[in-house]
C-alpha positions in Angstrom: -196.9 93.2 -200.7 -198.2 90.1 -202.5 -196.0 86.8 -203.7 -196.6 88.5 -207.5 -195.3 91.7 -206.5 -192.2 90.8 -205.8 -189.1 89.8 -207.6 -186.1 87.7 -206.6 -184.2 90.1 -204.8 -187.1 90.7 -202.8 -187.6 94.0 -204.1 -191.6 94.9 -204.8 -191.8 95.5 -208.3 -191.3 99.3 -209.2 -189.0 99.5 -205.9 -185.0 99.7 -206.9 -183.0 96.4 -205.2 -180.7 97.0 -202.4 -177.2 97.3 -204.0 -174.2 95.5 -202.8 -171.7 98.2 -203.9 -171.4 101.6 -204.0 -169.4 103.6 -206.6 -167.7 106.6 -206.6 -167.3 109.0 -210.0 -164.1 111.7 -209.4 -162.6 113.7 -211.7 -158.9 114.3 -211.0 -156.3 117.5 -212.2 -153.9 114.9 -213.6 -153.9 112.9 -217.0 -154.5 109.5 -217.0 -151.4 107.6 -216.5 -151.0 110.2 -213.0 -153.6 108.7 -211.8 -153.1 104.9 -212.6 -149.7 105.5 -211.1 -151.2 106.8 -207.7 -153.2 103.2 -207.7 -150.5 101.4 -209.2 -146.9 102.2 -207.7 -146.2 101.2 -204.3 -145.2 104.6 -202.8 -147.5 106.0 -204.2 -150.2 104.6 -202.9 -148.9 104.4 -199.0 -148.8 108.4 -199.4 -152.7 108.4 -200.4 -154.2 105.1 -199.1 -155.7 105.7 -195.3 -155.4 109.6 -195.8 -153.3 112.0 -194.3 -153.4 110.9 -190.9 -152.3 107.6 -191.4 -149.5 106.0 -192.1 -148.5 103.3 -194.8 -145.3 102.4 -194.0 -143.2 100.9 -197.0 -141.6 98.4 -195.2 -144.7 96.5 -194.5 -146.2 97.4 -197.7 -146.1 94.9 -200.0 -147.9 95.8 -203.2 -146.9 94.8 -206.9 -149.6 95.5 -209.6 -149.6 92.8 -211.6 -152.6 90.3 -212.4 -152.8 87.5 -209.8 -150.1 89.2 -207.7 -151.8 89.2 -203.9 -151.0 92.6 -202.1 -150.8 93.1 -198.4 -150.5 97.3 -196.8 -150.0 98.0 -192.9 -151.9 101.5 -191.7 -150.6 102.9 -188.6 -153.0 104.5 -187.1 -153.1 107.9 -185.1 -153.3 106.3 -181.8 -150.6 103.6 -182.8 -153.0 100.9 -183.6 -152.4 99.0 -186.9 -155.1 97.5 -189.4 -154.2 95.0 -192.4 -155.0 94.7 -195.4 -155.1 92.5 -198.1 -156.0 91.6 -202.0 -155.3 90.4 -205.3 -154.7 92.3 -208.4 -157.1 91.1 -211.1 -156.7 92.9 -213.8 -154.0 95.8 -214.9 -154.8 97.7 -217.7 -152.2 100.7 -217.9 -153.8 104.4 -217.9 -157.5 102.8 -218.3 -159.2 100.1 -215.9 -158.0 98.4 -212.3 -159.6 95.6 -210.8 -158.2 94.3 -207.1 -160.1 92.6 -204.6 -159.4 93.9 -200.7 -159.9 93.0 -197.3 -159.5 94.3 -193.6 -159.4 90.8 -192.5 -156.2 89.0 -194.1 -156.8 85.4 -192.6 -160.5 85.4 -194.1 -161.0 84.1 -197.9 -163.8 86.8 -198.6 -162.8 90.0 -200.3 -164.2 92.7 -201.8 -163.9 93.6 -205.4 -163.0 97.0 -206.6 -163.5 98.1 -210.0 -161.4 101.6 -211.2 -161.9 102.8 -214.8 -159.9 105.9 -215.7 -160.9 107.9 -219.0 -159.3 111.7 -220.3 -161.7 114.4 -219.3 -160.4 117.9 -220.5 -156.6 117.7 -219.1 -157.6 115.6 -216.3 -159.0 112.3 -215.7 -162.5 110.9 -214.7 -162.3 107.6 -212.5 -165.2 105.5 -212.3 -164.7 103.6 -208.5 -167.1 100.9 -207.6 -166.7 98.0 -204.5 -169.1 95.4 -204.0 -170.3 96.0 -200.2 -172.1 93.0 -199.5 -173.9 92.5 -195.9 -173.2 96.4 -195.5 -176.0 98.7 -194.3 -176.9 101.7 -196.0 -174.8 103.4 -192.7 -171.8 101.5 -193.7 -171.9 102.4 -197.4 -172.2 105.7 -196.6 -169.1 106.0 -194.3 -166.8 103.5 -196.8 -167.7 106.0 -199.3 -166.8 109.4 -197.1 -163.7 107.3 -196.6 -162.7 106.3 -199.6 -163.4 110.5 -200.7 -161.1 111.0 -198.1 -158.5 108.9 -199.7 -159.1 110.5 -203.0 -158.6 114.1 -202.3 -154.9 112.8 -200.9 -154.9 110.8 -203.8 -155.1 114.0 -205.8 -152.5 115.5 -204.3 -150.1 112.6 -205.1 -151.1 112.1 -208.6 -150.7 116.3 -209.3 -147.5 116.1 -207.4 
């Protein structure tokens, strides 16, 4: 690889740049404003967010989507263990587009953004999921995203319910 050959992600020419983020497209058996509610309301998401396994408990959820709003979720894991979470909402647009930030370690300023666009597909809804990854390896993208379909297919449940 010569100097000229490469741009300034590092990338050779003709090669695709690593990407911070991966993104997830899902199309869900519930219209539009299901959906936004399963990512939106506060019991909602504790049923969906961590799967089925884990538990959100309301009581130290605290989760209010409204721009600027910081939200912080407890999971209650199998074994008993607990992992927070934290974020801020950035942007609320009802029954179309979400964008939050979130973060496993509460205390630390650096968060992840997540980007959720809904739009009508037949009677359901396509969502458009993306989160910037940055410093992940391709190994760590590729379990965040069999996590996150994880979620999802709880979060269908909840926004068919």
């Amino acid at each position: 690889m010569t100097e000229e050959n490469v741009d300034q992600s590092g990338a050779e020419f003709g090669e695709e740049a690593l990407v911070e983020g991966i993104t997830i497209d899902r199309v869900f058996d519930a219209p539009p404003a299901a959906v936004f509610a399963a990512w939106t309301q506060a019991e909602s998401f504790s049923r969906w967010f961590g799967g089925p396994d884990i538990e959100v408990p309301m009581d130290r959820l605290d989760y209010v989507a409204q721009p600027g709003r910081e939200w912080r979720a407890v999971m209650v894991l199998p074994d008993g263990n607990t992992m927070n979470w934290a974020g801020n909402f950035e942007t609320v647009e009802p029954d179309a587009s979400l964008v939050l930030t979130i973060t496993d370690r509460p205390d630390e300023p650096t968060r992840a953004k997540i980007t959720v666009d809904l739009s009508p597909e037949g009677e359901g809804t396509a969502m458009y999921f993306a989160q910037d990854t940055p410093g992940f390896t391709p190994e760590q993208q590729d379990s965040l995203v069999g996590g996150w379909n994880h979620f999802f297919d709880e979060m269908a449940k909840v926004a068919g319910a």
